[in-house]
C-alpha positions in Angstrom: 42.5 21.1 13.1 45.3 18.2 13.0 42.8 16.1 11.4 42.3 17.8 8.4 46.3 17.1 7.1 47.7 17.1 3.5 44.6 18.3 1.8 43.7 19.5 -1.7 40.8 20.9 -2.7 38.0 19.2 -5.4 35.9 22.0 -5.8 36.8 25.4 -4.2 33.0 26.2 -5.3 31.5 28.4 -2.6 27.8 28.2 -3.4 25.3 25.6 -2.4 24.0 24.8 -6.0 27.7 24.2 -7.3 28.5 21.9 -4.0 25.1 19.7 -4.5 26.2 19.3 -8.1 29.4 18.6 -7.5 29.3 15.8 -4.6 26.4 14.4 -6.6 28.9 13.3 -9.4 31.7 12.2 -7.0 29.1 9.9 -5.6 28.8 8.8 -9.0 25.6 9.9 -9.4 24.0 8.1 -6.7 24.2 11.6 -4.0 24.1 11.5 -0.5 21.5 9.4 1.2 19.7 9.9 4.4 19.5 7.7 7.0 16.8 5.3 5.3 19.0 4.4 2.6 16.0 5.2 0.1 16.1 8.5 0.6 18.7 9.5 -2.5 19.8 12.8 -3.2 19.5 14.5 0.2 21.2 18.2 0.2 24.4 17.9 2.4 24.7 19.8 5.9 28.2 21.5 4.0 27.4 23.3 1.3 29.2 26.5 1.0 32.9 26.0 1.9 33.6 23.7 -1.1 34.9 20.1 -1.4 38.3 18.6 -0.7 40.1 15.8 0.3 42.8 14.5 2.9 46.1 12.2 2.4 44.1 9.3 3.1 40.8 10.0 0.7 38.8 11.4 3.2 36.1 13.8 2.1 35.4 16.9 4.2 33.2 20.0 3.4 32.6 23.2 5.2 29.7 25.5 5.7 30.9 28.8 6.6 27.5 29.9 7.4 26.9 27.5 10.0 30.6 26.6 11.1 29.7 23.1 10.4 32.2 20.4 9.0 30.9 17.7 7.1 33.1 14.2 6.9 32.9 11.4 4.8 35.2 9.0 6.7 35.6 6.9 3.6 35.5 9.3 1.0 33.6 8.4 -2.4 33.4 4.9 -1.6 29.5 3.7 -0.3 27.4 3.9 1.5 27.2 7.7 1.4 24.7 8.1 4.2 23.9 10.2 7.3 25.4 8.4 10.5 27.2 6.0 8.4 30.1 7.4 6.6 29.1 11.0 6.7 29.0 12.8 10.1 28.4 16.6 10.9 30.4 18.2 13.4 31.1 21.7 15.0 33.2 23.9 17.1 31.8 24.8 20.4 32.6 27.5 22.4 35.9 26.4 23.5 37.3 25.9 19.8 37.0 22.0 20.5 35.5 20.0 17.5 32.7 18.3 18.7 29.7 16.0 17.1 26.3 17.9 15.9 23.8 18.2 17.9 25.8 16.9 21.3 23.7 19.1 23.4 21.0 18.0 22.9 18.7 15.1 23.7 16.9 14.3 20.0 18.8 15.0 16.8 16.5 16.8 14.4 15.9 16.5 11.0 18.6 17.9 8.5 16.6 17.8 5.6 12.6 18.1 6.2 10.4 15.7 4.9 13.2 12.8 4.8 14.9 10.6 7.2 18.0 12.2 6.8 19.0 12.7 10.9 22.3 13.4 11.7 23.5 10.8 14.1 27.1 12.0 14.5 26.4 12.1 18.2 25.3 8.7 19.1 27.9 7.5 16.5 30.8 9.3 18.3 29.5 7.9 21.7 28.0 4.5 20.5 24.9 4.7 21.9 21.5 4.0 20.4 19.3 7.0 19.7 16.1 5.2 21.2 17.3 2.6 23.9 19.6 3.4 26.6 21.1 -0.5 27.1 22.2 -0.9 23.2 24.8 0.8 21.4 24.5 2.8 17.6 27.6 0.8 16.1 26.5 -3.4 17.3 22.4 -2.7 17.5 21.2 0.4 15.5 23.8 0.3 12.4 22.8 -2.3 10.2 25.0 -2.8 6.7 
């Protein structure tokens, strides 16, 4: 994957309890927020292919379960949320890296209970998850 260039690893920690812990304190003890930004402490999508990081302080995790890849475009700086700076993505069938959930019509709930959607899809494409004529980055997204 040419994106994932010059990396090192944080935390070669292969078990979802040490990968919680550990992005927990690299978000300085704030965790990873869901897409309301009260929800705090949401599990991360990644959990079990450890933590590392790219030439330009991107933050990328793995679940080798899954085959997901979890990117934090920005690395440790805020916001730390679902379909802000963190976005899930997968292989598909033809090896190609492609947004979560880009087959289908509703994203779904990553964590249940919270409103931690992963948006990855309409972020990647700009549109708005409710309303056809407005787009995710100018309408939805608000900092």
């Amino acid at each position: 994957m040419k994106q994932f260039q010059g990396q090192s690893s944080i935390d070669g920690n292969d078990s979802w309890e040490g990968s919680s812990s550990r992005l927990y304190e690299l978000y300085k003890k704030r965790g990873l927020y869901g897409h309301a930004s009260h929800n705090a402490g949401v599990h991360p999508t990644c959990d079990n292919g450890g933590i590392w990081t790219d030439n330009i302080g991107r933050l990328w995790l793995f679940n080798d379960t899954d085959k997901e890849i979890c990117v934090d475009v920005n690395g440790i700086k805020g916001p730390n949320r679902y379909g802000y700076d963190y976005f899930v993505f997968y292989p598909d069938e033809n090896n190609k890296i492609v947004p979560h959930y880009q087959y289908q019509d509703k994203e779904s709930y990553i964590e249940d209970g919270t409103d931690a959607r992963d948006y990855t899809y309409y972020a990647v494409t700009d549109q708005h998850p409710e309303e056809k004529d407005k787009t995710y980055w100018g309408d939805y997204i608000h900092f």
